[in-house]
MARMARVO-76878 format. One record per residue (C-alpha): residue number from 1; x, y, z. Coordinates in nm, 4 decimals. Each point is the difference from the previous one (the first is absolute). Layout:
BEGIN
{NUM,{X,Y,Z}},
...
//
This chain:
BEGIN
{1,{-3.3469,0.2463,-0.9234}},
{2,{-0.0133,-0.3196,-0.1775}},
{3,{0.0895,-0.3351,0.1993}},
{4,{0.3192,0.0139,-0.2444}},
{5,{0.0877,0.3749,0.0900}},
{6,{0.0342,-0.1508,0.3585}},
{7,{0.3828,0.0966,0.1335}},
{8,{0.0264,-0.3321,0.1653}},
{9,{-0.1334,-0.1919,-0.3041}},
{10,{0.2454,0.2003,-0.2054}},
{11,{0.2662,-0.0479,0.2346}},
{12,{-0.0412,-0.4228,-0.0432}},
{13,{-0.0406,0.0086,-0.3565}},
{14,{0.1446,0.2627,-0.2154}},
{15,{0.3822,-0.0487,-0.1246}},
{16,{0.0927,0.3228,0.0878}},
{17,{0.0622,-0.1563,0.3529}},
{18,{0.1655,-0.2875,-0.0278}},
{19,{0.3060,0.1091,0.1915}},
{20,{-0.1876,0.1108,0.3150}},
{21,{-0.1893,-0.3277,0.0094}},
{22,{0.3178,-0.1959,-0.0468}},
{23,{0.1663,0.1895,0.2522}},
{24,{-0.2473,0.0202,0.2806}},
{25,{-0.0630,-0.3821,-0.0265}},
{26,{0.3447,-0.0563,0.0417}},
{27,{0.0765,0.2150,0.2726}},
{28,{-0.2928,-0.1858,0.1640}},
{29,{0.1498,-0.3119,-0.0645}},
{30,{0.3253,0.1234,0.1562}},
{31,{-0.2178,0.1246,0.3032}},
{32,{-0.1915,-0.3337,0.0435}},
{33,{0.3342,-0.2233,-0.0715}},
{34,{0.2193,0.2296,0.2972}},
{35,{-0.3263,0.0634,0.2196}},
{36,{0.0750,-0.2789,0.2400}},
{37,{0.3745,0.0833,0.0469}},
{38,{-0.0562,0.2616,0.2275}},
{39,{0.0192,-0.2209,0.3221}},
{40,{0.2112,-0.2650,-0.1689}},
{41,{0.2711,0.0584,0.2553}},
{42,{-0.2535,-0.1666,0.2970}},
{43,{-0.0355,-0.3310,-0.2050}},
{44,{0.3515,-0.0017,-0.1841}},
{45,{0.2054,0.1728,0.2649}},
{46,{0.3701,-0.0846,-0.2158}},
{47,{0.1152,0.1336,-0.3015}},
{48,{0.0196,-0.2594,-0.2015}},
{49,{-0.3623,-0.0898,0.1214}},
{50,{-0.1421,0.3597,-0.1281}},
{51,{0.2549,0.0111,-0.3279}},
{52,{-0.1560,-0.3228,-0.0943}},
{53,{-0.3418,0.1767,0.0257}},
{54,{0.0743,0.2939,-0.1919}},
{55,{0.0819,-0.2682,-0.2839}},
{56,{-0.3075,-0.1915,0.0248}},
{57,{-0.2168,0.3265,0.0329}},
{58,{0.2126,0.1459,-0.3349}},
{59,{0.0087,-0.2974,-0.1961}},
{60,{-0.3888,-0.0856,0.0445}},
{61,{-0.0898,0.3345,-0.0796}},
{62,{0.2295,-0.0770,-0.3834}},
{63,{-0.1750,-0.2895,-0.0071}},
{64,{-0.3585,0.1108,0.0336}},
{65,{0.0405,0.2806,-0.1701}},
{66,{0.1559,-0.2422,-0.3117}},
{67,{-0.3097,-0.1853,0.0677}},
{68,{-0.2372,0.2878,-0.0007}},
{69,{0.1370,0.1508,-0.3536}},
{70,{-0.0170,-0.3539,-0.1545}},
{71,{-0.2809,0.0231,0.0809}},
{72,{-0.1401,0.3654,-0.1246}},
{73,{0.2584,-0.0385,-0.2714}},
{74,{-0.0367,-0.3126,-0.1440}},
{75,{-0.2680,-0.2487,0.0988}},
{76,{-0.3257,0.2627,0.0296}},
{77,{0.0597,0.1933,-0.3222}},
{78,{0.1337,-0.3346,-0.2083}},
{79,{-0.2205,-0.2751,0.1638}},
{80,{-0.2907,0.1738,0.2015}},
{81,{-0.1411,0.2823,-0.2620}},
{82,{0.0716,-0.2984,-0.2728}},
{83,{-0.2246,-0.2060,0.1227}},
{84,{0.2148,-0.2562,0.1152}},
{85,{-0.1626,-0.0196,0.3460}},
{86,{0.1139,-0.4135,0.0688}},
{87,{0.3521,0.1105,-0.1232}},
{88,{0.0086,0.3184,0.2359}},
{89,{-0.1678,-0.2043,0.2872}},
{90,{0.2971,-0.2428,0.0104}},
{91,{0.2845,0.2257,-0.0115}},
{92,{-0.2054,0.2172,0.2564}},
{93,{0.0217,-0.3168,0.1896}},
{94,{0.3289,-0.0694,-0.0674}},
{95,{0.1026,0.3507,0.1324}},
{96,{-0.1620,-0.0965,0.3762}},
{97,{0.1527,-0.3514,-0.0247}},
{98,{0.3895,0.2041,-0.0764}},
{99,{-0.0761,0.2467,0.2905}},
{100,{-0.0632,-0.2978,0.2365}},
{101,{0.3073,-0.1769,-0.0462}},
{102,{0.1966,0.3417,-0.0470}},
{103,{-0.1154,0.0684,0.4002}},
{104,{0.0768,-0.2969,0.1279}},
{105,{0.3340,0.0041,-0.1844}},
{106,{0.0801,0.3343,0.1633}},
{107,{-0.1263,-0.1285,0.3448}},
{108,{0.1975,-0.3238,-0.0364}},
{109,{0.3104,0.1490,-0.1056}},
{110,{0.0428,0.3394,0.1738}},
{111,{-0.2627,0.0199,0.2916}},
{112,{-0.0078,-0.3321,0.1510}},
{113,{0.3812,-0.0064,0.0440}},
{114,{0.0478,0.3622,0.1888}},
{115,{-0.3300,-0.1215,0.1992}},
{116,{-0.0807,-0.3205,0.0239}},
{117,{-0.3084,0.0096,0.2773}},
{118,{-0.1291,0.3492,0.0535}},
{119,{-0.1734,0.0607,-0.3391}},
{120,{-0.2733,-0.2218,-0.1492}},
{121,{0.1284,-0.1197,-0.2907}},
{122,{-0.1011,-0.1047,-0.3342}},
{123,{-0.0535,-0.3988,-0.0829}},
{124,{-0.0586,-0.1890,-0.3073}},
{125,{-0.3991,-0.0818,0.0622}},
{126,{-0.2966,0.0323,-0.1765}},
{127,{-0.1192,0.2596,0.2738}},
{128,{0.2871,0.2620,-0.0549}},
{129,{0.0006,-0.0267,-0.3751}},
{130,{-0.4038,0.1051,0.0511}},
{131,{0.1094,0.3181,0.2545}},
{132,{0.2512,0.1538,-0.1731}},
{133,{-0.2437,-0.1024,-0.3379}},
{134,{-0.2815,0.2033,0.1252}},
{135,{0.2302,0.2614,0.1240}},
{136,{0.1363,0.0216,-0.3719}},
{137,{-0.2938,-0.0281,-0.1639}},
{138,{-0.1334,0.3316,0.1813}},
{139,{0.2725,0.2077,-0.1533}},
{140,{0.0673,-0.1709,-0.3310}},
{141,{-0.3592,-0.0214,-0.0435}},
{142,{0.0072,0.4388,0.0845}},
{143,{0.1990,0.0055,-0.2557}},
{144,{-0.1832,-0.1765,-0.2933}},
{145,{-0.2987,0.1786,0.1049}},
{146,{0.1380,0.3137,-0.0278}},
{147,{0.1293,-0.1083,-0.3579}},
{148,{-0.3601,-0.1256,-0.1303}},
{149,{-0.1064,0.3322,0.1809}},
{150,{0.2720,0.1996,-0.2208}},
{151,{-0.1366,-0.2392,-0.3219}},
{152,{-0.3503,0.1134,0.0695}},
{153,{0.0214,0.3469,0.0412}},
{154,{0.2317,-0.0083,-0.3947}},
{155,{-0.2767,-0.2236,-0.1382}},
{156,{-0.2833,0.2197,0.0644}},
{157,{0.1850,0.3715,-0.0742}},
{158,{0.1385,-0.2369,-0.3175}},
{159,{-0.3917,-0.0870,-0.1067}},
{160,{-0.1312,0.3987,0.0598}},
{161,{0.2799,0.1085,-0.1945}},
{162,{-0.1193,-0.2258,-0.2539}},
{163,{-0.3673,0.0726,0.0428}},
{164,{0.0379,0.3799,0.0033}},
{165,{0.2238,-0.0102,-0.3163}},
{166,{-0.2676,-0.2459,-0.2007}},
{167,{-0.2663,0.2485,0.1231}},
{168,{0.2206,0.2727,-0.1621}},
{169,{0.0789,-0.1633,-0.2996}},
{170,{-0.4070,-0.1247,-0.0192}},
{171,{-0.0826,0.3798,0.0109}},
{172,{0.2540,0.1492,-0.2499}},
{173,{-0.1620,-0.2512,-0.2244}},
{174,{-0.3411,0.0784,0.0119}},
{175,{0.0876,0.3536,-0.0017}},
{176,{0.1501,-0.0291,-0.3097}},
{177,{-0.2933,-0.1826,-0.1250}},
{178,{-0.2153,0.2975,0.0646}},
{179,{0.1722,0.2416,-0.1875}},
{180,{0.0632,-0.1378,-0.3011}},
{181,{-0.3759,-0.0206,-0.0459}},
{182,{-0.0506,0.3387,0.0960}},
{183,{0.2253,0.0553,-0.3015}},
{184,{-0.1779,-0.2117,-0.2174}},
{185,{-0.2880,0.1907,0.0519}},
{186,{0.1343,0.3572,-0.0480}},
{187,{0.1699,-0.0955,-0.2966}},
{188,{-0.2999,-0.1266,-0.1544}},
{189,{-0.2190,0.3109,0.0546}},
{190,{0.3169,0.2067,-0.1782}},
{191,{-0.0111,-0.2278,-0.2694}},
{192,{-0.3606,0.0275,-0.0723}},
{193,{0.0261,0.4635,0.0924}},
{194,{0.2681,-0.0211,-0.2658}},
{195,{-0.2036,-0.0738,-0.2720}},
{196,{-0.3458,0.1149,0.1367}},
{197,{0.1768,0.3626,0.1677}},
{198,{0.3086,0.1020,-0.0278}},
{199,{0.0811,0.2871,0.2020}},
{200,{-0.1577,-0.1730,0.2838}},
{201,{0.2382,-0.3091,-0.0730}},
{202,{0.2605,0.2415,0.0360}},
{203,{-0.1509,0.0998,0.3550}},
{204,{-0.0081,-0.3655,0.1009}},
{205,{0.3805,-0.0276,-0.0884}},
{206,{0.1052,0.2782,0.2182}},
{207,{-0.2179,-0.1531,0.2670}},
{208,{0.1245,-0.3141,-0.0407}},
{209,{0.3791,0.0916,0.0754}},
{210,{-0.1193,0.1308,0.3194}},
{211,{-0.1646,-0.3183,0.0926}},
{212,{0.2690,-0.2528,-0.1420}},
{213,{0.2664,0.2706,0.2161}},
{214,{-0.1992,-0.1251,0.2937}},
{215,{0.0104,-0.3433,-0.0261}},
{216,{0.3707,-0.0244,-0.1112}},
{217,{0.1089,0.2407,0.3157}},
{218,{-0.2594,0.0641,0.2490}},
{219,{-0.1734,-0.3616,0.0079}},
{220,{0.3207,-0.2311,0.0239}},
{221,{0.0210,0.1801,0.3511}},
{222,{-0.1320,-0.2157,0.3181}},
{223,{-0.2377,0.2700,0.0954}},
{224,{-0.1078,0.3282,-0.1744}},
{225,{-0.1563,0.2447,0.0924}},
{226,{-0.4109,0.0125,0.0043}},
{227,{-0.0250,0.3065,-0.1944}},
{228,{0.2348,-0.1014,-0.3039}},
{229,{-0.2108,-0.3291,0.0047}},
{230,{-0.3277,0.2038,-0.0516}},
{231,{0.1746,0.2690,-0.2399}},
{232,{0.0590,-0.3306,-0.2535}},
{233,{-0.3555,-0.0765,0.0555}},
{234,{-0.1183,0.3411,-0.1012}},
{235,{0.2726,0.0104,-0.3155}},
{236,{-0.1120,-0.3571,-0.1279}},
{237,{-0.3980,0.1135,0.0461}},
{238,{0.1093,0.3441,-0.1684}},
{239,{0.1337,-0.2210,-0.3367}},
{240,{-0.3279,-0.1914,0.0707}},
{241,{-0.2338,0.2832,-0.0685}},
{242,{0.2437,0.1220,-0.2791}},
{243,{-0.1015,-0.3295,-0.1814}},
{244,{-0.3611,0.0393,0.0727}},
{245,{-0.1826,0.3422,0.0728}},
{246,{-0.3304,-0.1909,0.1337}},
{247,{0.2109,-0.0560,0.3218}},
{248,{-0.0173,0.1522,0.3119}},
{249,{0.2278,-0.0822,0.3448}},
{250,{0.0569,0.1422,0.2983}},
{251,{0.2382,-0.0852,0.2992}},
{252,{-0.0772,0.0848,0.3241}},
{253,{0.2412,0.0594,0.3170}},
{254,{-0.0849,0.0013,0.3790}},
{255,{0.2932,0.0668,0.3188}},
{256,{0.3420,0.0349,-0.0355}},
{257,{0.1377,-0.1674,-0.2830}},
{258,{0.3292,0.1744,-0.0398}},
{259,{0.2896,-0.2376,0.1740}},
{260,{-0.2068,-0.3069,-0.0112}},
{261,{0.2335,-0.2635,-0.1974}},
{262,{-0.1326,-0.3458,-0.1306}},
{263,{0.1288,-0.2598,-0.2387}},
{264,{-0.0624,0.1092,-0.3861}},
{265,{-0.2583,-0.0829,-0.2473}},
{266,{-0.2982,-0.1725,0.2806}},
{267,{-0.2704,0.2604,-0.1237}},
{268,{0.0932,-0.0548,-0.3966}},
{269,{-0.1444,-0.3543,-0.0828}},
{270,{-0.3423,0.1325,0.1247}},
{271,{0.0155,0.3251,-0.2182}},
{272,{0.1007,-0.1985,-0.2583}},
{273,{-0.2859,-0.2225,0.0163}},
{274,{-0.2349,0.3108,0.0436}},
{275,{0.1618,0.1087,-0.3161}},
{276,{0.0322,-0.3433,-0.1951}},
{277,{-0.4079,-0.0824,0.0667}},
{278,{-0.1276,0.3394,0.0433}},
{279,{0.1538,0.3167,-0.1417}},
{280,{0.1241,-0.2030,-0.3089}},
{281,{-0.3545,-0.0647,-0.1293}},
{282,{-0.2801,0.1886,-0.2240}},
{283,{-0.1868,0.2825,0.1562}},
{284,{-0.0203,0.1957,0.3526}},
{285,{0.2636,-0.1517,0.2440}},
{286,{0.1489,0.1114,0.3257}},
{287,{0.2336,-0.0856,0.2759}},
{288,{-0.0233,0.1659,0.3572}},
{289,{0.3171,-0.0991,0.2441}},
{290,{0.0864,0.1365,0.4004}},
{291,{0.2734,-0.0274,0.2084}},
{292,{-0.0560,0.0186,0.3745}},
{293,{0.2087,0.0079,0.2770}},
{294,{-0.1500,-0.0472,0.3351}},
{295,{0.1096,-0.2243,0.2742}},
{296,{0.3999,-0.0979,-0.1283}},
{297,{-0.2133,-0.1663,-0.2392}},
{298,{-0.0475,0.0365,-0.4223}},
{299,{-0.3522,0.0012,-0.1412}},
{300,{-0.0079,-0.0547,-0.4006}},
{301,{-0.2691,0.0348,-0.1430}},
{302,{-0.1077,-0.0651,-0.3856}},
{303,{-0.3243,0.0058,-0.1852}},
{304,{-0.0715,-0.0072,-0.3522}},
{305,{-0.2653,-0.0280,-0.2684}},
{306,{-0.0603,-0.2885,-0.2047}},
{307,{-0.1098,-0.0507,-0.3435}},
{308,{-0.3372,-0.1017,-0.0373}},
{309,{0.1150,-0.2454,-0.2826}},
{310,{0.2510,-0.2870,0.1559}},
{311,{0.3379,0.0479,-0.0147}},
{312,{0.1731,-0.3485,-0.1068}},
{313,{0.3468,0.0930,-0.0045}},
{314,{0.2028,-0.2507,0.1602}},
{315,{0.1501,0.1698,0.3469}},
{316,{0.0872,-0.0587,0.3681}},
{317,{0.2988,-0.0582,-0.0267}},
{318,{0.1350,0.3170,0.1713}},
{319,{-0.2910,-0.0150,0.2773}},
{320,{0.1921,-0.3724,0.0898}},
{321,{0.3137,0.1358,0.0323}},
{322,{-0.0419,0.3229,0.2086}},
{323,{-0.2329,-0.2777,0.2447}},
{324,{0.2919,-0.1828,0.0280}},
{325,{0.2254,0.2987,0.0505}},
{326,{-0.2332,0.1463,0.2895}},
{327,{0.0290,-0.3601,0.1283}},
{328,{0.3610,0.0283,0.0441}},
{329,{0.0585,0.3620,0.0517}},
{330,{-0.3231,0.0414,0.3043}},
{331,{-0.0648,-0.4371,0.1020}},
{332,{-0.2808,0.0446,0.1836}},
{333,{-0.0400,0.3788,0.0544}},
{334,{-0.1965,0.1232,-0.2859}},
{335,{-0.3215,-0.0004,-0.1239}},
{336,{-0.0953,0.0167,-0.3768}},
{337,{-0.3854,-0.0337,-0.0905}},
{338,{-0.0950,-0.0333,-0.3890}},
{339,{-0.3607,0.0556,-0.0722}},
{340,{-0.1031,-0.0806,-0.3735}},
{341,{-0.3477,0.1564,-0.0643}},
{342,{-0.1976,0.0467,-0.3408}},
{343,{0.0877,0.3454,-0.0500}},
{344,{0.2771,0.0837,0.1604}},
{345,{0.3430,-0.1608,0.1620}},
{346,{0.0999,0.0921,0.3566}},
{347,{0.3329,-0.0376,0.2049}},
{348,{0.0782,0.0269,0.3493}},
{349,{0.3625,-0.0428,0.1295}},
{350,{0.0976,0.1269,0.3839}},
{351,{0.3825,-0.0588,0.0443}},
{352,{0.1815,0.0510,0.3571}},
{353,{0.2370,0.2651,-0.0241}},
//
């Protein structure tokens, strides 16, 4: 359970609640305003004596609750979260200095009258306007609290919502930058078979249907399936060795593949590259790949000759972006070792599964 999925935090801050919040903080308002009338009959034994506390007790609960949605209403979301801190600190001020003299009004007029010497009453000094200050400041300052609390709590879900649909958008990107040159490729090798073989260009076509199939359907999914990912693998090496007979491949599985589900097109880039520096160059080349499963965890593994003559076409460009995609997709939790000898090209990927 994330600290968000907490009921309580969820309670506070999601809109869905509004009402029940209202409505328990105003029934405790009417519970703290009428607390103290229970024994009002000892101290104000007439009638008019309790009627005229019933009317303080109702109309300072109005009042502060006026007060209180000014507040929430108006000042915090229109001076506080708008940076106007010296403009929210006066009227917050302004509030205590109105609930002072509101008091003492209601003590002056309707308390002190009814009974004059049996209650301690409210005076104009500095020393009450600081107690029943403090005493508002405990429960107007609850309240803004719980407000910035509310703030918080949108302003981070607001910046992962944000974050988690740039991540998205960042990896539909560079997911579409690694199939268009997967493309490129094949369609270069048919252009070439056309002229050089035909009936095999004609195998390459059919081939080719199945693969582009896959990556219009299959590999706009979230996850697919571990054995469709390595069935492209074996169809684009199949085309591969169509285009050149002095090729040999073989892919290797360990443990239980079948269910296993991962996001599309993070084993391509390196075939690819096995393909772009090895297979595609004069004489004897081959490519050996395994899948593993052992441990909820993915071992890839890719090795492939190398021409003895340099290869200097310009590359990398797909080995940057499925880096950055295993950045986004595993931060932290997988493990990809490149080893570039003299003869031969090896990859090792372990994903968590």
């Amino acid at each position: 359970m994330t600290p968000f999925n907490n009921p309580l935090i969820r309670f506070v801050s999601e809109r869905r609640y509004r009402w029940l919040r209202h409505t328990l903080f105003i029934l405790l308002g009417i519970i703290l305003a009428f607390k103290g009338d229970v024994g009002v009959g000892d101290v104000f034994p007439s009638e008019k004596a309790r009627q005229a506390v019933l009317f303080v007790d109702t109309v300072s609960l109005i009042f502060m609750l006026s007060m209180l949605y000014l507040l929430m209403l108006v000042l915090i979301p229109y001076l506080l979260f708008r940076s106007k801190v010296f403009l929210f600190s006066l009227s917050f001020f302004g509030i205590l200095t109105l609930l002072y003299f509101f008091v003492w009004s209601l003590d002056y007029y309707y308390l002190r009258p009814v009974n004059p010497g049996r209650l301690a009453h409210i005076d104009l000094s500095l020393l009450s306007f600081v107690q029943i200050g403090a005493v508002s400041t405990v429960l107007l300052g609850a309240v803004v609290g719980l407000k910035v609390f509310q703030k918080w709590i949108k302003d981070v879900q607001r910046m992962n919502e944000l974050h988690q649909t740039s991540l998205k958008t960042e990896l539909e990107q560079l997911k579409s930058q690694v199939n268009p040159h997967f493309l490129f490729n094949t369609l270069n090798n048919l252009f070439v078979l056309t002229k050089t073989d035909p009936e095999k260009a004609s195998q390459v076509i059919l081939g080719l249907s199945d693969l582009l199939r896959y990556q219009l359907y299959d590999s706009s999914r979230e996850k697919i399936l571990l054995s469709k990912d390595i069935d492209f693998i074996h169809n684009l090496l199949s085309l591969e060795k169509i285009r050149k007979n002095d090729f040999e491949y073989n892919i290797k599985t360990e443990g239980r593949i079948d269910g296993v589900g991962l996001p599309p097109f993070l084993f391509i880039p390196f075939v690819e590259n096995a393909i772009k520096h090895g297979a595609s160059t004069v004489g004897h080349s081959w490519l050996n790949i395994s899948f593993r499963i052992t441990d909820n965890q993915l071992h890839f593994t890719s090795i492939n000759s190398k021409p003895l003559v340099k290869n200097n076409t310009p590359g990398g460009l797909g080995l940057k972006n499925i880096k950055r995609r295993l950045d986004l997709l595993y931060p932290g939790t997988y493990v990809l070792d490149i080893d570039d000898d003299t003869d031969k090209y090896f990859v090792k990927l372990i994903l968590p599964l």
